[in-house]
C-alpha positions as a Markdown table, in Angstrom:
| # | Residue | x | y | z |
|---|---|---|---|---|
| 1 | Unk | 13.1 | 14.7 | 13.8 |
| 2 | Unk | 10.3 | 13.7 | 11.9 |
| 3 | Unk | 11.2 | 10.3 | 9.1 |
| 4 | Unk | 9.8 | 10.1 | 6.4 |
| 5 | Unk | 7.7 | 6.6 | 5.5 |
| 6 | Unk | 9.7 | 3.8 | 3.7 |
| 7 | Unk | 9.1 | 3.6 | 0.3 |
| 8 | Unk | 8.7 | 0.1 | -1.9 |
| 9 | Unk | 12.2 | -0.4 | -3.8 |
| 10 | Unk | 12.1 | 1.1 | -7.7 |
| 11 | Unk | 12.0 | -2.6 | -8.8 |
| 12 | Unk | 9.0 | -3.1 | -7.5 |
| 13 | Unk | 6.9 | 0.0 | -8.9 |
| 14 | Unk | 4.1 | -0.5 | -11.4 |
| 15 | Unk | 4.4 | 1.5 | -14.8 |
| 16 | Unk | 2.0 | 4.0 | -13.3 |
| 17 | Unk | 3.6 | 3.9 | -10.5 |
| 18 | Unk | 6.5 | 4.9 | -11.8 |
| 19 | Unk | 5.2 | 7.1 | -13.9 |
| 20 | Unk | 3.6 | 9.2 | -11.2 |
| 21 | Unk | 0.3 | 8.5 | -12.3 |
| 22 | Unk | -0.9 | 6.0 | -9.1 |
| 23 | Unk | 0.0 | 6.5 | -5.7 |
| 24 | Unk | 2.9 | 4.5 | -4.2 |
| 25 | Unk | 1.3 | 2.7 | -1.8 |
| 26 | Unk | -2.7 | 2.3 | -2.5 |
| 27 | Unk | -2.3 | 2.4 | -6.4 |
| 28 | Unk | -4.9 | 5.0 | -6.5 |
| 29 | Unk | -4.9 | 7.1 | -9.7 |
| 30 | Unk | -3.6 | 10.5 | -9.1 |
| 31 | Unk | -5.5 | 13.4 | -10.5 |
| 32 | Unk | -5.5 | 16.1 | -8.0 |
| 33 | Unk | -3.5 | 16.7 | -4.4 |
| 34 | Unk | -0.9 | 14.1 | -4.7 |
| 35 | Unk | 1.5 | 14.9 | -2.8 |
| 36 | Unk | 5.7 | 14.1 | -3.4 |
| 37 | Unk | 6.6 | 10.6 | -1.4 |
| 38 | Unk | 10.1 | 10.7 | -1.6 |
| 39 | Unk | 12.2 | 8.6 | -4.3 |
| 40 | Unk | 12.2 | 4.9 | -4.7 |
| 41 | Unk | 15.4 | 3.7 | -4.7 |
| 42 | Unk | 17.2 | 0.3 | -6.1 |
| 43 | Unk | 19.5 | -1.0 | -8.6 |
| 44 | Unk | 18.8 | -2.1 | -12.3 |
| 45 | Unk | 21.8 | -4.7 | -12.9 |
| 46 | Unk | 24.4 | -3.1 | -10.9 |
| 47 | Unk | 23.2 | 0.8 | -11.5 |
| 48 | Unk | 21.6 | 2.9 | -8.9 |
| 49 | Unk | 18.6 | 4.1 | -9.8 |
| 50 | Unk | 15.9 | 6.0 | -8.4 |
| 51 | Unk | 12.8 | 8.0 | -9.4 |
| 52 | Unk | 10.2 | 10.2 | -7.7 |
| 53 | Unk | 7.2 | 9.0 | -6.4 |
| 54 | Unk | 3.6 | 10.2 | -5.1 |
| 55 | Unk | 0.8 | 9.6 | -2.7 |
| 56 | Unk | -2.8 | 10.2 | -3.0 |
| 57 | Unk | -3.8 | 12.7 | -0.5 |
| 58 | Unk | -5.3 | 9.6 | 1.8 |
| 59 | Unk | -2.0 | 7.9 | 2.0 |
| 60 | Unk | 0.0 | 11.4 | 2.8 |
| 61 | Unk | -2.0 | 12.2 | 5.5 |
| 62 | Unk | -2.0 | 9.0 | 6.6 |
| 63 | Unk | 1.7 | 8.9 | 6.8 |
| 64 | Unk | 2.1 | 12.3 | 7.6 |
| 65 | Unk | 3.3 | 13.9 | 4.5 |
| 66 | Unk | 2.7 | 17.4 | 3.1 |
């Protein structure tokens, strides 16, 4: 079974990060062929949180995704 990459935790995201607008690892600007990471997970306080995150197409193929 095939894992999937470790992702940073949520508290650690930039705003475009977080936003879906750079990729999760390189901080590359996404514009076309990003490709779904996974979620970032953490806790603000003492609430799970999470939110979904992408790569650029370099970093998914890298890491073997989509």
């Amino acid at each position: 079974m095939k894992t999937r990459p470790i992702l940073p935790p949520v508290t650690e995201l930039t705003k475009r990060q977080h936003d879906g607008w750079a990729c999760v690892w390189c901080y590359a600007p996404l514009r076309h062929g990003a490709v779904s990471a996974g979620r970032a997970e953490g806790l603000i306080g003492s609430t799970p949180y999470s939110v979904e995150v992408y790569a650029c197409p370099a970093c998914a193929a890298a890491r073997g995704l989509g």
